[in-house]
N, C-alpha and C positions, 0 to 999 in steps of 0.2 A: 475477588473484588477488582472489574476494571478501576487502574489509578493513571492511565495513559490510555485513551484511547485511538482506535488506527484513522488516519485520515488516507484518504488516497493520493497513491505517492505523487509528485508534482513533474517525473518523467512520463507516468498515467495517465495524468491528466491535459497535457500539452499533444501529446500525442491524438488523444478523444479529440479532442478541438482542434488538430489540424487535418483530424479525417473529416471531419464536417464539414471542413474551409477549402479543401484540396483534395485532388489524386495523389495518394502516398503513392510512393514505390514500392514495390511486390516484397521488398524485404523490411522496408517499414510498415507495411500491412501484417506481416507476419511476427515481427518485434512485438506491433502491437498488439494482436495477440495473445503473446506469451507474458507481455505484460496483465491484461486481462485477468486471464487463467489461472496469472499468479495471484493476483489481488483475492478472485472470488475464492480460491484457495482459502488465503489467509482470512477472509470473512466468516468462510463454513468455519474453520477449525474455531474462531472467536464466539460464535453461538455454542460449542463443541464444550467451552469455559464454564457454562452452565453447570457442569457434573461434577465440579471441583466444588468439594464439600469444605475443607481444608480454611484457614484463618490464612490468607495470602492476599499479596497485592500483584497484581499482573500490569505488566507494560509493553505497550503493542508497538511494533514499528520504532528501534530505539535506531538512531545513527550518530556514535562518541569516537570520539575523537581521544586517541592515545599516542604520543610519541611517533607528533607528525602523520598519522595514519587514521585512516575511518574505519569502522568496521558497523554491520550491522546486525541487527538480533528482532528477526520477526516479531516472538514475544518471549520475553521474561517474566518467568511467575518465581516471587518472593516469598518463599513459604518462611516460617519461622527460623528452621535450621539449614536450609538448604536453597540456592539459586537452581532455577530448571530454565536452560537458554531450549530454544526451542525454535528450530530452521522448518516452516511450513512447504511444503512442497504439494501441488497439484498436477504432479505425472498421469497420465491417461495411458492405458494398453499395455503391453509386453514390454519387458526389459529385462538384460540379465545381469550379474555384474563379474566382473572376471579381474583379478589381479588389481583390484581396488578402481577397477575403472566401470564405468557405469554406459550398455548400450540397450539401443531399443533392439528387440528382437526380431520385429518381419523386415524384412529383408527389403530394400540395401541396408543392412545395419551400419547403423553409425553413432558413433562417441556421442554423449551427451554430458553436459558439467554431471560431477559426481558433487552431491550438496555436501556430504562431509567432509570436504574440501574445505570447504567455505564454515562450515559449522567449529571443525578443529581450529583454524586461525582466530573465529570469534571466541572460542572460550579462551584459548591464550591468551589473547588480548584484554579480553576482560577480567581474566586471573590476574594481570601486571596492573593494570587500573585500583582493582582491588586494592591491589598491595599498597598501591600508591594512597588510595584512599586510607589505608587501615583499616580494610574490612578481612575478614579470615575467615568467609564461609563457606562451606563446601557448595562446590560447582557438578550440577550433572547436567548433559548436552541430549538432545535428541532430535534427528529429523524426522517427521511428522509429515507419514503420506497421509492424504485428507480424502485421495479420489477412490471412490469404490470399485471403479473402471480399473483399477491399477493392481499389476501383479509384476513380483520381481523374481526371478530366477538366479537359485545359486550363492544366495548372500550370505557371509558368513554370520554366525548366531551370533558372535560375539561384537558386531558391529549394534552403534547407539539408534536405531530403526525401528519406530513405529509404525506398523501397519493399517491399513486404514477401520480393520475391524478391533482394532487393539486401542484403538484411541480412547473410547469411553473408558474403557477399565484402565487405564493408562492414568488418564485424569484423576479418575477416584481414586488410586492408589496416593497420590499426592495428600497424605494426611498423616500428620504427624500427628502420636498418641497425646501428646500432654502440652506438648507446647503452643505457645499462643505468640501474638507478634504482639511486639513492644514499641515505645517511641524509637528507638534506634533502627528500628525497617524503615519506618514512616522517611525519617531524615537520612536517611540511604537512599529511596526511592526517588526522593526528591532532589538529591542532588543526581541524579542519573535524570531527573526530567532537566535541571538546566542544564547538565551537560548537553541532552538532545540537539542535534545540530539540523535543522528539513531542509537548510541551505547547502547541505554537503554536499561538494564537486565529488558526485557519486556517478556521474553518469552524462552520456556524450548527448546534447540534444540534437534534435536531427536541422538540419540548413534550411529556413524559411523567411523571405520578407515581408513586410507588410503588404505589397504593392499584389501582392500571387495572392490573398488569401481573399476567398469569397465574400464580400462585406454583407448583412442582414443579422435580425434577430432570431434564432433558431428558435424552435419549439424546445419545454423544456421532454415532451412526453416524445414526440416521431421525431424529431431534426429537423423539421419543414421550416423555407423560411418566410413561405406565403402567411399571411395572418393581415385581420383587420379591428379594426378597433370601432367600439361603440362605450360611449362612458369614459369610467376608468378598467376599462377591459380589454383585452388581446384575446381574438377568438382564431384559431388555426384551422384553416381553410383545406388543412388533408383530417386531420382526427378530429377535428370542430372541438378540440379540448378549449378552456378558457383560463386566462391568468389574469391579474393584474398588471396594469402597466409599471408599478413600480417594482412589482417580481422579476419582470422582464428586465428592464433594466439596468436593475441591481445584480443581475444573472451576467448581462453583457459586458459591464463595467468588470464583473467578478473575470471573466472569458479575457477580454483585453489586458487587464493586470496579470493574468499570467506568463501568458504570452509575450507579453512587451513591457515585462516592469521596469522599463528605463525612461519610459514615455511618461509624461504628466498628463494624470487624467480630467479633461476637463470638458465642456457642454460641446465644443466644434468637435472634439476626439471621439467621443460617443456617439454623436450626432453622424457623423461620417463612419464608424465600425459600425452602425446600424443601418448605414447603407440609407440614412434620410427618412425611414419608416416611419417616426417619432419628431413630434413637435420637439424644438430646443428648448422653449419654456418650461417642456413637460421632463427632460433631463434635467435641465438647471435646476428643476425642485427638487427632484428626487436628490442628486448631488448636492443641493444645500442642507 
């Protein structure tokens, strides 16, 4: 049972919207990316959720806060006796791993993050949280390749690594013979959702003013920011898709509070982020 579900991350999403606004640089083209890649990752393995038979609560996208420190956990499934942290990874092609480090294999090879890096500090952290909480249930960790494109050479057996054709049978082994989850998961799970932090100084945004970014209402299907209106309608003059004017809107207004949540958003601030496209009366209603 999803009891958290994933939103997309807000480094993801600022990013999406300043490729629409702007020329990235070739290495924020490529960040983005691998942000992407990661996300649709973590989407496949969450439809993947399905084959978990098991009485569990699963929480996607968790970022808690422990002794001054963040740490993150793709997803957490909460079976009755046991936590399963679970570091999603979306690698594509060859890689091998040598002396605990992790490379791609066609040549020029070079280093890439080893996730069980990052997966061993998340379960230590969450084992002290635990404690802290009073909770004393056994913890298993595993990173979870999702891409079928993906092959690793060399890896020891004994490392927490699921492969992308082991995953289903991976899932369905999550079933515990007899037990069943009680209110004390429920009020565990729940305090790990207020702990959740989506404001966490997790990551460096990239340098952007207002004054550089392309003002209009983008399409929400091609990006186009050509569109004309008849009614209450937005028709896009590349895919000829249609929307309502207060989808649109409530899109842009959604687009500018990310971007600039220090800005108050009001009828001239919309009016001018939409680049004048839209009557102001026709903002003022929808923001009232």
């Amino acid at each position: 049972m999803i009891y958290k579900a994933r939103t997309i991350p807000r480094e993801l999403e600022v990013y999406q919207l300043l490729n629409s606004r702007k020329n990235l640089l070739d290495y924020e083209r490529k960040h983005l990316y691998a942000l992407q890649k990661g996300y649709e990752g973590e989407l496949l393995f969450d439809s993947m959720t399905s084959f978990i038979k098991a009485d569990c609560l699963i929480l996607n996208d968790l970022l808690l806060p422990h002794n001054k420190n963040t740490f993150q956990i793709d997803s957490l499934i909460i079976a009755p006796d046991t936590l399963y942290i679970i570091e999603v990874e979306n690698f594509e092609g060859d890689y091998f791993y040598e002396q605990d480090r992790l490379y791609t294999k066609i040549p020029p090879q070079s280093e890439v993050t080893n996730p069980l890096i990052q997966l061993n500090r998340s379960e230590s952290l969450l084992r002290q949280l635990l404690q802290q909480l009073g909770n004393s249930m056994t913890i298993q960790s595993y990173v979870v390749f999702v891409n079928p494109e993906f092959t690793l050479y060399q890896a020891p057996i004994n490392k927490q690594i699921v492969y992308p054709g082991q995953v289903n049978r991976f899932l369905k082994n999550i079933r515990p013979i007899s037990l069943k989850l009680d209110n004390s998961h429920y009020v565990f799970a729940d305090k790990l959702k207020s702990l959740h932090n989506p404001n966490a100084p997790f990551y460096l945004p990239p340098s952007y003013q207002y004054e550089e970014l392309q003002k209009g209402i983008p399409c929400s299907y091609c990006d186009s920011l050509e569109f004309t209106t008849k009614g209450p309608y937005c028709y896009c003059l590349v895919c000829s898709k249609k929307e309502t004017m207060e989808k649109r809107i409530l899109r842009i207004v959604h687009h500018f509070n990310v971007l600039f949540p220090e800005i108050k958003i009001t009828t001239n601030a919309i009016y001018d982020w939409g680049c004048g496209k839209l009557a102001k009366r026709v903002i003022r209603r929808v923001l009232q």
